[in-house]
C-alpha atoms as one frame of an Amber mdcrd trajectory, in Angstrom:
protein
   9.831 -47.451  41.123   5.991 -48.613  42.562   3.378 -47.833  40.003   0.154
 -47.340  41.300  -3.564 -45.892  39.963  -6.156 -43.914  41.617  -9.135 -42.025
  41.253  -8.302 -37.972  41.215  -9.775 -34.702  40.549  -7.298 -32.181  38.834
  -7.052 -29.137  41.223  -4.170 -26.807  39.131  -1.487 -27.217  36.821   1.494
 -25.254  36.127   4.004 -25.634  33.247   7.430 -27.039  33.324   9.982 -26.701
  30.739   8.860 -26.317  26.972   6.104 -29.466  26.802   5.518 -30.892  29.941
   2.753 -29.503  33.152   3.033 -30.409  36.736  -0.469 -31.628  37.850  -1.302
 -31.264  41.728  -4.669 -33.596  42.336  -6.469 -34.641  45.216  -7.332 -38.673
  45.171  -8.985 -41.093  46.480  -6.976 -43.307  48.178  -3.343 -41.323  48.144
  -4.568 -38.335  49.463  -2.934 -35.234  47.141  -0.628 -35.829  44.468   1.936
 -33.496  42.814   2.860 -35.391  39.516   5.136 -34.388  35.957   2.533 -34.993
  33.141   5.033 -35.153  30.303   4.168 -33.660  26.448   0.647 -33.243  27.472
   1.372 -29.490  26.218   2.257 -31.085  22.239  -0.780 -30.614  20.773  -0.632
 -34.978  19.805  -0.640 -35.331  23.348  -3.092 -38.362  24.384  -4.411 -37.035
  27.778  -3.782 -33.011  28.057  -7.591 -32.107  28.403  -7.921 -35.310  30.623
  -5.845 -33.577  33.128  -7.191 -29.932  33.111  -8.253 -28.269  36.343 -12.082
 -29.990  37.322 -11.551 -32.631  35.516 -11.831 -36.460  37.248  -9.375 -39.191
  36.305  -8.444 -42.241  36.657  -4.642 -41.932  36.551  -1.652 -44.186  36.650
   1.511 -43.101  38.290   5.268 -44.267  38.747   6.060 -42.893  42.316   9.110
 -40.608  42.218  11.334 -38.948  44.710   9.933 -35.386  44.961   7.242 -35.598
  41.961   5.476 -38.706  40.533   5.114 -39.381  36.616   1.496 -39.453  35.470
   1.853 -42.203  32.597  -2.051 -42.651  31.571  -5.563 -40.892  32.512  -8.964
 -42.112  31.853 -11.447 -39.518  32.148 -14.148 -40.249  34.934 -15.691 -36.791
  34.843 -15.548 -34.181  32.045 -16.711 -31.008  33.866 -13.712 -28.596  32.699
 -15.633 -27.491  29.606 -19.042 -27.251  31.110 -17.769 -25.102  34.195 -15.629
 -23.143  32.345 -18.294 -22.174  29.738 -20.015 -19.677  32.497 -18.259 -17.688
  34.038 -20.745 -17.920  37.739 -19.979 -21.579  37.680 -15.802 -20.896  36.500
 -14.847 -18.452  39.637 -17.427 -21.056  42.037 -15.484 -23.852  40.956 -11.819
 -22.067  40.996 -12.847 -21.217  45.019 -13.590 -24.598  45.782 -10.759 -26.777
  44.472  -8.374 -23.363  45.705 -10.185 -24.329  49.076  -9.304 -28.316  48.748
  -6.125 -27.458  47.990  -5.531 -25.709  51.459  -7.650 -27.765  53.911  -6.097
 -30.905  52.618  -2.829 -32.952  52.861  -0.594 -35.335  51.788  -2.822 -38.133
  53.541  -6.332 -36.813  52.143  -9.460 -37.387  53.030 -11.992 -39.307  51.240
 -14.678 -37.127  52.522 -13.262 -33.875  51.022 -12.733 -35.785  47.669 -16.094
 -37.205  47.069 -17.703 -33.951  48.402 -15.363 -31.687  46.129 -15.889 -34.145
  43.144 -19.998 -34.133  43.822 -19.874 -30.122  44.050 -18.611 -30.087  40.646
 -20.291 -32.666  39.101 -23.324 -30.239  40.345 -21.808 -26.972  38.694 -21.515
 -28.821  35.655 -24.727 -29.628  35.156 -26.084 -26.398  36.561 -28.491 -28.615
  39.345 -28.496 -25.000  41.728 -27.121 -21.212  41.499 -23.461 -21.689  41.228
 -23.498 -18.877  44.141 -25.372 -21.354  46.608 -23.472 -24.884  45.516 -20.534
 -22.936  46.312 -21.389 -21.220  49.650 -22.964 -25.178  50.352 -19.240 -26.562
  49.298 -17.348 -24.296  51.675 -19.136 -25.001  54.735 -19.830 -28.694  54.699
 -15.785 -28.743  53.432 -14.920 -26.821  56.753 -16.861 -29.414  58.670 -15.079
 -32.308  57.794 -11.669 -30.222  58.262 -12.933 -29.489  61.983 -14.453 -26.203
  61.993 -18.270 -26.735  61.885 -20.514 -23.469  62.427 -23.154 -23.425  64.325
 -26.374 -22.100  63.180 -28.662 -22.678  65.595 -27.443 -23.381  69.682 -24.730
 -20.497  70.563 -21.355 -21.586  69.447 -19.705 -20.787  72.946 -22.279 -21.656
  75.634 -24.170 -24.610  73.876 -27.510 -22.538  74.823 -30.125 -23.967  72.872
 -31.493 -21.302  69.685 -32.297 -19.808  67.964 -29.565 -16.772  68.506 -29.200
 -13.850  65.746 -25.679 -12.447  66.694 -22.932 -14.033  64.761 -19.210 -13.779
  65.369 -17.122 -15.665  63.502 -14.479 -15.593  65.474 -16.839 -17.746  68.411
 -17.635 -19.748  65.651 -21.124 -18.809  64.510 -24.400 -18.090  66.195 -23.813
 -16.965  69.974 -26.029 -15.898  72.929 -27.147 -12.702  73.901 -25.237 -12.714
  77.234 -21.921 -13.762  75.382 -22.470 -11.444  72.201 -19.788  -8.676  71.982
 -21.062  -5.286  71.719 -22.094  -4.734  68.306 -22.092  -7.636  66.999 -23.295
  -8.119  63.107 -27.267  -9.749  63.535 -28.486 -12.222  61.077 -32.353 -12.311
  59.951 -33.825 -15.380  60.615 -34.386 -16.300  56.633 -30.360 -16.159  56.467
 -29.231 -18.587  59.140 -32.463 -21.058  57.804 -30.922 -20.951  54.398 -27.279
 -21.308  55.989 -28.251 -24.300  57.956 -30.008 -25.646  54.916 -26.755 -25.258
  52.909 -24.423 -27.106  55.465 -27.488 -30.062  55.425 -27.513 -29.975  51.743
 -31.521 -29.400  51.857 -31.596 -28.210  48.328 -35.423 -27.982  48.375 -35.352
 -25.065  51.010 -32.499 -23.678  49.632 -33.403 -23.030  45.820 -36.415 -21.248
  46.675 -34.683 -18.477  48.560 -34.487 -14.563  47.736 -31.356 -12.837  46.336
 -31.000 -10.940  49.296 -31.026 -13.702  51.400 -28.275 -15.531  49.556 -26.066
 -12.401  49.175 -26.047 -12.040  53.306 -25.758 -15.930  53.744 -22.737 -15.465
  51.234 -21.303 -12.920  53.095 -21.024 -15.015  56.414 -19.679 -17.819  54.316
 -17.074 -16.250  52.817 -16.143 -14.523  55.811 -15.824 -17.768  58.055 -13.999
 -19.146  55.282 -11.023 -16.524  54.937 -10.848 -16.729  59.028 -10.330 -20.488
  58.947  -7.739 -20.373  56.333  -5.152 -18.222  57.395  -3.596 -17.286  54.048
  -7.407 -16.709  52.614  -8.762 -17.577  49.409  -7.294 -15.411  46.831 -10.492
 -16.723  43.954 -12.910 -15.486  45.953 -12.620 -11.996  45.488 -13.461 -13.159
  41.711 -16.680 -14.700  43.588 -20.169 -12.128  43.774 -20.499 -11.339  46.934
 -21.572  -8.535  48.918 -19.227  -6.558  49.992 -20.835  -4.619  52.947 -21.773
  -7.355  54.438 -18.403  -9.574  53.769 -16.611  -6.776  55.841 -18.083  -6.156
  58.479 -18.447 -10.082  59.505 -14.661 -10.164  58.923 -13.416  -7.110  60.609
 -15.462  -7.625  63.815 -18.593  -6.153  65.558 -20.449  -3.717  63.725 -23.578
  -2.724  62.938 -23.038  -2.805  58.992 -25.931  -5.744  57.736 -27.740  -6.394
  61.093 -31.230  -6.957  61.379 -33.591  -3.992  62.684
């Protein structure tokens, strides 16, 4: 039986039998991992709150034939207790790894680890509004799985913006002459601060109005639950606005467009 180590951040746990937790984690190098951490419910266990949901590791592993054995963890990143201390930061952080957990495989990608690892190194220590590190999370994670938005030439044409309409089912900002009837407008303050969010330009970004973020969420979250089929269930735990989540993800409307 190989034994093997890796870096990995803890995306859930559920128990098995009276003492032991199954860990599901998405690595470094192995991609993600479903492994039996065994007694870390006893509370003399060595490593339990090493292997808590946000938490980074560096774990060692005896490969098994359905589920591998998690025989040691070193913490790399403590950010369970900081996250879960706020409740903003909690339900931003249960969305993302919930969104890791779907857009990634057995084979991984180091991309989506270091990316979902930075995000929450971020909540943790509260660098932006959990609201935009979260929105900022879901779209760059979406880009690496293939589905990049576009915020500024039209989705469907290539016509050079900027364009207002949005359809997430053409996969963001569309011309005029290829815009359904209807279809939901976005202010030009919103797709700035969306673009700045898939660029990580923080310094645009943190300065924005509450309005603006609660539209920009809206379009997130709504080209989010289109791309995953099943949806996210943690982010109706999420703030968002609800008008506005809607009518992107039920089709043209007039609901949130710009006057």
């Amino acid at each position: 039986m190989p034994l093997y180590r890796d870096e990995a951040v803890v995306l859930r746990t559920h128990k098995l039998g009276e003492a032991d937790r199954i860990v599901t984690m998405l690595s470094r190098e192995h991609g993600k991992i479903r492994a039996v951490a065994k007694g870390v419910r006893r509370t003399a266990s060595k490593f339990g709150a090493r292997l808590e949901p946000f938490m980074v590791a560096d774990v060692q592993l005896f490969e098994g034939r359905s589920l591998d054995i998690i025989t040691q963890a070193e913490t790399l990143g403590a950010y369970g207790a900081e996250i879960a201390s706020d409740y903003s930061s909690y339900t931003a952080a249960t969305a993302m790894v919930e969104t890791a957990d779907k857009v990634t495989d057995d084979d991984g990608s180091l991309q989506q680890y270091l990316l979902l690892v930075g995000a929450l190194r971020s909540l943790a220590r509260r660098e932006h509004a959990p609201s935009l590190t979260l929105d900022s999370y879901l779209l760059r994670c979406l880009s690496i799985a293939g589905w990049a938005p576009s915020f500024v030439d039209c989705a469907v044409t290539g016509e050079p913006g900027p364009h207002s309409a949005f359809v997430v089912q053409m996969g963001g900002v569309v011309a005029d002459s290829v815009a359904p009837p209807g279809a939901p407008r976005l202010d030009v303050s919103t797709i700035n601060l969306l673009s700045s969010l898939l660029a990580g330009d923080w310094a645009f970004a943190d300065t924005t109005a509450e309005r603006t973020r609660n539209q920009a969420s809206g379009v997130v979250a709504a080209y989010t639950q289109f791309h995953l089929e099943r949806g996210l269930r943690s982010l109706q735990h999420v703030d968002r606005t609800p008008d506005t989540r809607a009518s992107l993800a039920t089709g043209p409307t007039t609901a949130g467009a710009t006057p």
